[in-house]
C-alpha positions in Angstrom: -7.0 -8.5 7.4 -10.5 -8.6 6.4 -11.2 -10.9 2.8 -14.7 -10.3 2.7 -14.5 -6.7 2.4 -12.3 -6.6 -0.3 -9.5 -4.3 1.4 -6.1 -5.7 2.9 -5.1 -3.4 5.5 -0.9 -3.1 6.2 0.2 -1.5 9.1 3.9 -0.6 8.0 4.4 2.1 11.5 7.9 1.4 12.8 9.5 -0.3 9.6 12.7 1.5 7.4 11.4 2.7 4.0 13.3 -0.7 2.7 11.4 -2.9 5.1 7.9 -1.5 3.8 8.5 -1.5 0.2 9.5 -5.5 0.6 6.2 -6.0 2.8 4.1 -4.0 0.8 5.2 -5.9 -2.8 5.3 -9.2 -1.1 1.5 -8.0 -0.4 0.7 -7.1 -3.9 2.0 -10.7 -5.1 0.1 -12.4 -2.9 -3.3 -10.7 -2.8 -5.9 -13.1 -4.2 -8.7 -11.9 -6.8 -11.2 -11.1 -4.3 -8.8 -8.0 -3.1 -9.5 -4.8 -4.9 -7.5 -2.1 -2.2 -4.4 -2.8 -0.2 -4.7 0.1 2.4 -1.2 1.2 3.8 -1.2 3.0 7.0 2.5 4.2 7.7 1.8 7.5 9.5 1.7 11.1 9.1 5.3 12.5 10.5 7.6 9.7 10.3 5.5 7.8 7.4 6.0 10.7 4.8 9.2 8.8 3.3 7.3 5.7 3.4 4.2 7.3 1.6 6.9 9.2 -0.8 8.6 5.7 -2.2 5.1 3.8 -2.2 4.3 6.6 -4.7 7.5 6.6 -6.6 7.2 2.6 -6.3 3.6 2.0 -7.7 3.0 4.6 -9.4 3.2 5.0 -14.2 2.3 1.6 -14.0 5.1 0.1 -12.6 4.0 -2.6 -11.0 1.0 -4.8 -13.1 -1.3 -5.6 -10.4 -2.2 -1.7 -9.2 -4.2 0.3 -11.3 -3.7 3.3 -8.9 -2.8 5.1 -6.0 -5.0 7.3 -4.1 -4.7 8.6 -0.7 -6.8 7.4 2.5 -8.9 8.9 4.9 -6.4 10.8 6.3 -2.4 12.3 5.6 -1.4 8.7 7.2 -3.1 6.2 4.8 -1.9 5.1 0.9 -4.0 3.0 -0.5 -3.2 0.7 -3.5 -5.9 0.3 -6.5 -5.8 -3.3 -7.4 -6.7 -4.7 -11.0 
């Protein structure tokens, strides 16, 4: 995790879709001010459920703290808009 940039990064390979929905909104809570993109990287093949219910999760504003979801540098990476 680097602070100064801004950006959280969450490495959520070998969790249940369960496991990284609890991490990644226990990440959300706890992100200071400073943090303006929570970057998920759960994976390409085995990581599409996980991207699929971060969507359905965070998405419509669901959750108050993300303003939007947009995806990373590559098919493996979500990342989380903070407000």
């Amino acid at each position: 995790m680097n602070l100064t940039s801004g950006i959280i990064e969450i490495d959520l390979h070998g969790l249940r879709v369960e496991e990284a929905i609890k991490k990644v909104k226990s990440e959300v809570r706890k992100a200071p001010g400073s943090v303006y993109t929570i970057r998920l990287i759960h994976g390409f093949h085995g990581g599409t459920r996980i991207r699929e219910a971060i969507e359905d999760e965070f998405s419509y504003g669901r959750d108050d703290k993300v303003k939007s979801i947009r995806p990373g540098m590559n098919q493996g990476i979500t990342e989380l808009i903070l407000r």
